[in-house]
N, C-alpha and C positions, 0 to 999 in steps of 0.2 A: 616367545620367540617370533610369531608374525608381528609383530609390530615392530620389532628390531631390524628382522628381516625386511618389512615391506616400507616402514619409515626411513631407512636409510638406500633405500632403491637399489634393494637387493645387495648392501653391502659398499657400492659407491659413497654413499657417506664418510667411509672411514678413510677415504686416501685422504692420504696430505694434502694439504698448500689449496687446491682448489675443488673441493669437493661436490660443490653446486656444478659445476663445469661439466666435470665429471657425469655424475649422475644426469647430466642434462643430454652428454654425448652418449651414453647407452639410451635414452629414449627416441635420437635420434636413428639411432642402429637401428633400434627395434620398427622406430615407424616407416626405416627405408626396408628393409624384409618383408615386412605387409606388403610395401610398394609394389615389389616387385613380383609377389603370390598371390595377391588379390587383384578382383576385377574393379575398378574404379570406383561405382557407387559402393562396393562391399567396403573399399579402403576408406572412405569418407565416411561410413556408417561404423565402422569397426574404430575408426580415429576419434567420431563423438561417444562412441561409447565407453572408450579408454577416457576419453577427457572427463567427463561425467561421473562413471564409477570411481575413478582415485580423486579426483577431486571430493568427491564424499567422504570415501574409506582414507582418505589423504588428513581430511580435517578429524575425523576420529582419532586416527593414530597419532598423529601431532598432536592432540590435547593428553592421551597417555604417556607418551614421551617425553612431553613438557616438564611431565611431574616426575620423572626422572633427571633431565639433562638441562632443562630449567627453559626458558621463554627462548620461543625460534632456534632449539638448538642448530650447528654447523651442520651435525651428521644427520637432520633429517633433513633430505631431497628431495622428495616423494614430488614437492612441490615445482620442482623443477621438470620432474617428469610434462606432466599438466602443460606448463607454461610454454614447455618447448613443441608439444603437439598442435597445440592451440594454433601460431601460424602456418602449420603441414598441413591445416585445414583445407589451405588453399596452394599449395606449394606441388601436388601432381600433375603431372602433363606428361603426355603419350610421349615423351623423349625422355629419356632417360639422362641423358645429360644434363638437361635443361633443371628436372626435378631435381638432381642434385644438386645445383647451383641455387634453386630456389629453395630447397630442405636449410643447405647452409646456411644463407643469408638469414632465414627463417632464425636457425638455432645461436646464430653470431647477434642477429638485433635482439632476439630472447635476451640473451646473457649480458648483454652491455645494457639494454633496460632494470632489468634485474640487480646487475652491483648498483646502477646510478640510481635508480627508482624516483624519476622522474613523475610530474603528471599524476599524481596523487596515490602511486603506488604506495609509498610509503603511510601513507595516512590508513592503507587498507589493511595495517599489521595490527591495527590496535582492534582489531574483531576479537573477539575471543572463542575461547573451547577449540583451538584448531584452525579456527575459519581463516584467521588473520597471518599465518603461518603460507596459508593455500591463495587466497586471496589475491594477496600483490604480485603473486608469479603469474594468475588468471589474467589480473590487467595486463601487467609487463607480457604475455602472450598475446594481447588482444591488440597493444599496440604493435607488436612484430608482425601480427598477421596483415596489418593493416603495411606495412613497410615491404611483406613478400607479394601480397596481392596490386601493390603500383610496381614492384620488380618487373612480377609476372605479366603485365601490361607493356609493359615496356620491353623487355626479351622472349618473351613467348607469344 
């Protein structure tokens, strides 16, 4: 069951229609809760740590899953988790309004990288044992983070 559990991000996997979205919008939750209980460098430390750990334990369970639900299934997200933290990296600032706006913008370029996979994302699925699953949501975060970090130059 963990890996049902934890590959489908806690369950976000199995909605309908968009379940990447989804699962993308609870890791958003989750990273604005830390936001707002954590002290800054703990939130940046606590954010690579989340990033780092599921992206590992992300590509393991994605390769047991596979052998059930078959290549990149819909309902593992896990990877979306990842992807969507990955531009929160740089998305805090002492206003809390502002961190919202940059969280958003963060989790909105996430997920339109992600369907469109632009820029070699797509080329990064064909990794295997899991990797390629985790992978193209790492890039597709790395460009978002790169889109919230000129935001946050620009309104913060």
């Amino acid at each position: 069951w963990f890996h049902v559990i934890f590959s489908t991000g806690f369950g976000t996997g199995f909605v309908p229609g968009a379940p990447g979205t989804v699962g993308a919008f609870l890791a958003l939750v989750i990273w604005y809760v830390l936001y707002l209980v954590l002290a800054p460098v703990a939130l940046l430390w606590t954010t690579v740590a989340l990033i780092v750990v599921t992206t590992v334990a992300g590509a393991w369970t994605s390769k047991v899953m596979e052998r059930y639900w078959g290549e990149d299934p819909r309902t593992v997200v896990i990877d979306e988790f990842v992807g969507t933290w990955i531009p929160l990296l740089v998305a805090a600032v002492p206003d809390r309004l502002t961190t919202a706006i940059l969280a958003v913008a963060g989790f909105a370029a996430f997920r339109l990288i992600d369907i469109f996979k632009p820029l070699g994302c797509r080329k990064m699925e064909r990794f295997g044992n899991g990797w390629g699953v985790m992978l193209d949501d790492v890039l597709a975060g790395s460009y978002a983070l790169i889109i919230v970090l000129v935001l946050r130059w620009i309104i913060a």
